[in-house]
Structure formats: C-alpha cells, structure tokens
N, C-alpha and C positions, 0 to 999 in steps of 0.2 A: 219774383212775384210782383205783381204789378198793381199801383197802388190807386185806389180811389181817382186820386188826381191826375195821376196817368190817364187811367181809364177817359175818364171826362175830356181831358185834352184829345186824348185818339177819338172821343164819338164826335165831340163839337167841328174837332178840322175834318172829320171826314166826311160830315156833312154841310158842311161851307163851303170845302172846297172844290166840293162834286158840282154842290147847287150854283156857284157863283165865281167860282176859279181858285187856283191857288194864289195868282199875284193877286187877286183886289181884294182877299182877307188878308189883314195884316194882323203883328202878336196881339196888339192891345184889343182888339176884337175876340182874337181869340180866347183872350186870358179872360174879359168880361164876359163873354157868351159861357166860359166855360165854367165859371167862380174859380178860377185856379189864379191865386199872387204870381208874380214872376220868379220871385226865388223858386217857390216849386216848381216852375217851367222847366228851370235852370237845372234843377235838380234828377228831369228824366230825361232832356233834351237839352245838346248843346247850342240848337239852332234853330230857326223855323223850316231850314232844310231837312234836319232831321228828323224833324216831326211828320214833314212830308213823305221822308220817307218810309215812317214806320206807318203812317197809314196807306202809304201803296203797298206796303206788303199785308197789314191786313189786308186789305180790300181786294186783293189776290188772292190770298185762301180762302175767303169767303167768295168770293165768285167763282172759282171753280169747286167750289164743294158744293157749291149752289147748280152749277151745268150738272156737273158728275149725278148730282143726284136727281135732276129732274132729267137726262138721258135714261140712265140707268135703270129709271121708274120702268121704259121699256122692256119688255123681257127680250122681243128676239133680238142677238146682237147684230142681224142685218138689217134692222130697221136703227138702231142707233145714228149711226151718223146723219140721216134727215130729220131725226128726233132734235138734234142741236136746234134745227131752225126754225118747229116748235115750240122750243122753252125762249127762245129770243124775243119772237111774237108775244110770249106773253109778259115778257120784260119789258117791251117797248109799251106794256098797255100802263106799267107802271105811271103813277101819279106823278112822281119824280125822277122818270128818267130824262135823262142828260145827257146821252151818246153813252160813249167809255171812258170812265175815269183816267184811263189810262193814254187812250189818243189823245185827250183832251191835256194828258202832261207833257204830254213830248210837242205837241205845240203848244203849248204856254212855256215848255223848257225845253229850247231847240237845243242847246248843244248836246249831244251824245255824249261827252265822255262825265254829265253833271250825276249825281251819283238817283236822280226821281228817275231821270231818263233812263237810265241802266234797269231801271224796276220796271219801269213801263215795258223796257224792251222786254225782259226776262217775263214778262207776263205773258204778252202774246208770245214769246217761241213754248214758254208752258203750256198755251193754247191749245198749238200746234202739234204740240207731242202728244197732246191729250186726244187729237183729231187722230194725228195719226196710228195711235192706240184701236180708236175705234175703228177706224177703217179695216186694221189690218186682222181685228178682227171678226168684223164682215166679209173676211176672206178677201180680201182687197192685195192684190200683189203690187200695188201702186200707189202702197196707204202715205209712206211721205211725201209724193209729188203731188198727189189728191190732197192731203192735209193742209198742205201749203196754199192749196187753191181753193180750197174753206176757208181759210181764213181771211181771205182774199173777199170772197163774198161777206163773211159775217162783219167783216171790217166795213163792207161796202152798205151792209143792210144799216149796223146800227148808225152811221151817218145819216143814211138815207131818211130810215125812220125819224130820226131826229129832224131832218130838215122837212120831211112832209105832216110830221104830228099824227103819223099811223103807222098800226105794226105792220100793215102789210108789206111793206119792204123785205123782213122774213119770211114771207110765203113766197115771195115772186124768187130770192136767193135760194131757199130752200127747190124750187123747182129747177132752176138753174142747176141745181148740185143734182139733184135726180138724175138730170141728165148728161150729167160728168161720170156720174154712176153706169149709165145707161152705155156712154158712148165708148 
C-alpha cells in the first residue's frame, strides 16, 4: 500500500519532470517540492532512477486508460482507430502539454539497456498493440503493420504539435492515417 509520502514523491516528479525534464530536477528539489525528508525517499526508492521509474510506469497506465477511454467513447469499432487522432488533438490543447513523457525519456536517457529507457520503450510497443487491437478490429487484416505506421504518425504529431504550439498536427496525422485506411 502505498504511503502518503510515496504518493507525494510520485505526484511532485511526475510533474517536474514532464514540465522541465528529468536530469534538471534533482532529489533536493524533489524532496522540498514534495515535503518528503530523505530518509523517507530512501525508504520507498533506492534511487532517483527509480523513482523515474515508477513514475513512467504510472504515467503509462494512466495514458492509456486515458486513449482507451476517450477511443472507446466511439461506438462504431471502425471509426476507432481515427478516433486516436482525435483524442491527441485535444491533448495537445492541454495547458501543460510537453510532447510525450516518454520520447522525452529516451532522449534525456539514450542508453537502451538503462532501466527509464526500457519503460519508455515498453510504453510505445503498449501503444502499438493497443493500435493494433483497434485496427484488427475494424476488420483491418493489416492491423500490426498499420499499427506500427500509427504510431509512426502519432510519434510524428505529438512532436510536431509541440513544436508548432497547435493541435492541428493531429488532424493533418489523422488524415494521413485515413488514407492508409483508405489505400
């Protein structure tokens, strides 16, 4: 069960280090932002690594239970998978979006084999299975190769969006994907 202090350490890094990176919050930021001593740090995490990493695994169930269910909200299953690009658009209208937690770890932590990096990976192939879930069942006999090339694009929007400060980079992906549907 997870204790107050916990709790707090996992809200305060996971939003520091969405909003401003993981290397340029360091613990003692952490521990004052969060009222949490260091002994109690010590006590739920042996590291600032693995604090990172329990908040990329939250921030992974909570972002796909956040997709899942604003897909889902669609009823016909063959309109689902352009419903992805959709719910993106209006992620990207967020106040505080910041790209993907997740790209944003694996370049701030290039090496592959460091244990954030492994999370970030496993987020997007979760992505992906999740795409290709939908696809296959919009009748899609192509659903993992399509899948692969959604993510392709959704990778492509939330940069984009990010870098032009609007969501329409999810509609122009989203029409792109239409017509991978299409072709």
């Amino acid at each position: 069960m997870a204790t107050r202090a916990r709790q707090r350490l996992l809200a305060t890094a996971d939003e520091l280090f969405y909003a401003e990176g993981i290397r340029a919050v360091g613990l003692e930021r952490l521990l004052s932002e969060s009222g949490v001593g260091r002994a109690s740090f010590y006590r739920h995490f042996e590291s600032k690594d693995d604090l990172v990493v329990a908040v990329l695994s939250g921030r992974d169930e909570r972002w796909l239970t956040w997709l899942r269910e604003a897909v889902e909200a669609v009823k016909d299953p063959a309109d689902r998978p352009l419903a992805v690009f959709d719910a993106l658009a209006q992620r990207f209208t967020r106040e505080d979006f910041r790209g993907c937690a997740f790209i944003n770890t694996m370049v701030e932590v290039a090496d592959p084999d460091s244990p954030a990096h492994r999370v970030a990976d496993r987020h997007k192939r979760r992505v992906i299975e999740y795409l290709a879930e939908l696809l296959a069942a919009a009748g899609r006999s192509d659903a993992e190769e399509l899948a692969v090339e959604f993510a392709l694009l959704i990778d492509g929007a939330i940069v984009t969006a990010l870098r032009e400060a609007s969501p329409a980079a999810a509609a122009r992906a989203g029409r792109i994907a239409a017509r991978l549907l299409d072709g």
